[in-house]
C-alpha positions as CSV (number, residue, x, y, z in Angstrom):
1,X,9.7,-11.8,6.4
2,X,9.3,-15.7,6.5
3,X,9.9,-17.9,4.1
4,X,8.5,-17.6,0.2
5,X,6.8,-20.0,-2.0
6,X,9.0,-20.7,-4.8
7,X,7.0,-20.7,-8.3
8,X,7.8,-23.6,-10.6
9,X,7.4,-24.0,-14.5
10,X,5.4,-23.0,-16.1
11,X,3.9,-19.9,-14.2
12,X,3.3,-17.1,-16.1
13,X,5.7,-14.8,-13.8
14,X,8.7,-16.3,-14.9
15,X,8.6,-15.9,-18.5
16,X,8.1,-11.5,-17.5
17,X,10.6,-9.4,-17.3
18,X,10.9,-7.4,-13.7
19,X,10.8,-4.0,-13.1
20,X,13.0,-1.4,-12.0
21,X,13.4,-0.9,-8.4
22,X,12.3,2.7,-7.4
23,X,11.6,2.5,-4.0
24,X,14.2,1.1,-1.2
25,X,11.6,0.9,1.7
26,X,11.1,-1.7,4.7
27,X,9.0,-3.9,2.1
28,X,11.8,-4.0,-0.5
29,X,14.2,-5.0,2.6
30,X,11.4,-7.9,3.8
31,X,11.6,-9.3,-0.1
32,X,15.4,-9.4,0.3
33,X,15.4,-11.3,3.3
34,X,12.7,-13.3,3.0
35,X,14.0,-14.4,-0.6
36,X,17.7,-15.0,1.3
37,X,16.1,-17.0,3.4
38,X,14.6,-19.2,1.1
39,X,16.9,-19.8,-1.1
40,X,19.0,-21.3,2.0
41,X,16.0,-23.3,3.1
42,X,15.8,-24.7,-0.3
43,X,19.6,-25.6,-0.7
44,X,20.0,-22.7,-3.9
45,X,22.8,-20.4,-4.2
46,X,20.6,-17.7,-6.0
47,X,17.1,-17.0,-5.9
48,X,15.2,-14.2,-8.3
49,X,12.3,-12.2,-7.2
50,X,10.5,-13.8,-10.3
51,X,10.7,-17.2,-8.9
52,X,8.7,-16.2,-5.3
53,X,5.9,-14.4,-7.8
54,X,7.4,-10.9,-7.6
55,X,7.7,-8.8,-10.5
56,X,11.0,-5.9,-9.0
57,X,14.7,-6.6,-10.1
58,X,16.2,-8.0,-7.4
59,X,18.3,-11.0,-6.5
60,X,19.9,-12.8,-4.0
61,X,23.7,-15.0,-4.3
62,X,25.1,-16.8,-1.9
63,X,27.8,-19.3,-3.7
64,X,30.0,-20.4,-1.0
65,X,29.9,-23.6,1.0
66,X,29.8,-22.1,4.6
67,X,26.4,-20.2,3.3
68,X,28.3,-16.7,4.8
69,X,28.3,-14.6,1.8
70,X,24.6,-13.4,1.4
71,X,24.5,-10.7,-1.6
72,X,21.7,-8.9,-2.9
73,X,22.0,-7.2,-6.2
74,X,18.9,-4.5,-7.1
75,X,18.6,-3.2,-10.5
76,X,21.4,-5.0,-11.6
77,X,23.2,-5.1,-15.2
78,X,26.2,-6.8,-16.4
79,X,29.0,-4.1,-17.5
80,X,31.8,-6.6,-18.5
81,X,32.0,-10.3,-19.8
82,X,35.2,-12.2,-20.2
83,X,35.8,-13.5,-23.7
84,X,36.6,-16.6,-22.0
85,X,33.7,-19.1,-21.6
86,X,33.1,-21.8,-19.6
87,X,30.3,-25.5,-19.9
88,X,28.4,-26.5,-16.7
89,X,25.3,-27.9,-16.2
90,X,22.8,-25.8,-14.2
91,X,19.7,-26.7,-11.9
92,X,17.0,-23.9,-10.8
93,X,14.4,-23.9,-7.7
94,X,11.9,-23.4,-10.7
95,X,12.6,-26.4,-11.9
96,X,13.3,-29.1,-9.6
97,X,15.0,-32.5,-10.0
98,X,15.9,-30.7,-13.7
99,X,19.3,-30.4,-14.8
100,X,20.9,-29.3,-17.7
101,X,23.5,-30.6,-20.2
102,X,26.3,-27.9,-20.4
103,X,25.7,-24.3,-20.8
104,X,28.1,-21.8,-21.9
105,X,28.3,-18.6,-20.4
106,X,31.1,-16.1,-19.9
107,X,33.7,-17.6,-17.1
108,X,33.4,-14.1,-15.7
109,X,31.5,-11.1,-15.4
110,X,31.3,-8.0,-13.5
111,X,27.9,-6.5,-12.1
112,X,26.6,-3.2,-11.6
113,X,23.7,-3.2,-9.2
114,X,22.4,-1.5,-6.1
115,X,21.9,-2.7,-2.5
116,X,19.3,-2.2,0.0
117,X,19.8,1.6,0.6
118,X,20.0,2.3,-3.3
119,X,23.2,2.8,-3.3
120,X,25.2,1.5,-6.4
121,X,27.9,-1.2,-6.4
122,X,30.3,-3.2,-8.2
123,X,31.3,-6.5,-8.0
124,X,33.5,-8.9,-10.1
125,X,33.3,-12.7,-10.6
126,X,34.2,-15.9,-11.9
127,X,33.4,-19.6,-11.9
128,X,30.0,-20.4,-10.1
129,X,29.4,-17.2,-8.1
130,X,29.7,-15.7,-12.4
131,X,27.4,-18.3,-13.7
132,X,25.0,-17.8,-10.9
133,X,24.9,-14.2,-11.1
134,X,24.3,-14.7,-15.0
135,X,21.3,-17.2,-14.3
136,X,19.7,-15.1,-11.8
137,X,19.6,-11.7,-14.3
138,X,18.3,-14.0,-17.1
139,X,15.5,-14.8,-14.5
140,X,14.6,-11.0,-14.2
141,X,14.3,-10.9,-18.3
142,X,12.3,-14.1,-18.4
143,X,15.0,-16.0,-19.6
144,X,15.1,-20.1,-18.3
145,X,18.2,-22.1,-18.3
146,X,16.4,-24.4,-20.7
147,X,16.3,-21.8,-23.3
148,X,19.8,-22.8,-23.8
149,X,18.7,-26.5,-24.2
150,X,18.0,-28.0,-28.3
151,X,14.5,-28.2,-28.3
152,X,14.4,-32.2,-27.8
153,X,16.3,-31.3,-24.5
154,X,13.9,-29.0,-23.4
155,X,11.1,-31.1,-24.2
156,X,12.2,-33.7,-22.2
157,X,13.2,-31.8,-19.7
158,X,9.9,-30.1,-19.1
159,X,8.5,-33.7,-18.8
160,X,10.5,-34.8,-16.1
161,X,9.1,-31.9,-14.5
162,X,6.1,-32.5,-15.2
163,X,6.0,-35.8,-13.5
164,X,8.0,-34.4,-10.7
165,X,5.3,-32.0,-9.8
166,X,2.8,-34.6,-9.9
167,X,4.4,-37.0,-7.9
168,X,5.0,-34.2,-5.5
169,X,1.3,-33.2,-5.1
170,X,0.6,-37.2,-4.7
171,X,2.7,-37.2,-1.6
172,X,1.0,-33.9,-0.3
């Protein structure tokens, strides 16, 4: 599968919560790739079905610098969360040129999920790859980064977009 059109604020499709993945067929595995690939083509290091207009539980991480650790997590729940928490700002494809003031989130985290096949996995992390994985589930519950934000923060913030976007279709 090619390339995806990412969906940007404030389609409908990212405020739903996905769907459990049933079937693990060819089109499941085109959706995978094609969402890997688009996240590298647009410089991300996570990418949820929500935000190419799908509606199934999936995601995609890749959170190192060489781009050689493409993961896809299906169905996936967190199972543990670290008491300890860490700030960062966060950006999101969905919302481009917008990024926020710290977030908190748990430094670490370890996910249950499936791959391509169906069959179930773990995996453990910290830091980014954590925070990223965090992000990209709160995507499948139509959860946004700027739900974090005071509501004068988000307000702006969805402005700025909002210019962005029409500046954008100017130059189109």
């Amino acid at each position: 599968m090619s390339k995806l059109d990412v969906i940007y604020v404030p389609h409908e499709t990212l405020r739903q919560t996905a769907s459990v993945v049933t079937t693990f067929d060819k089109d499941l595995y085109e959706l995978a790739n094609g969402m890997l690939e688009t996240m590298y083509e647009n410089n991300g290091i996570g990418l949820a079905a929500n935000q190419v207009n799908d509606l199934r539980r999936i995601f995609v991480t890749d959170c190192t610098e060489e781009k050689n650790d493409p993961m896809i997590y299906i169905n996936p729940e967190i199972i543990w969360e670290s008491e300890d928490v860490a700030e960062s700002e966060e950006g999101c494809l969905s919302l481009p040129s917008i990024y926020s003031g710290p977030i908190e989130r748990p430094f670490a985290v370890k996910i249950r999920a499936q791959d391509i096949h169906g069959d179930f996995f773990e995996r453990e992390a910290e830091d980014l790859l954590a925070r990223c994985m965090q992000h990209e589930l709160d995507h499948l519950n139509g959860i946004l980064f700027i739900d974090y934000l005071s509501r004068l923060k988000r307000e702006r913030a969805l402005k700025k977009l909002e210019k962005y976007l029409k500046d954008m279709e100017k130059k189109r």
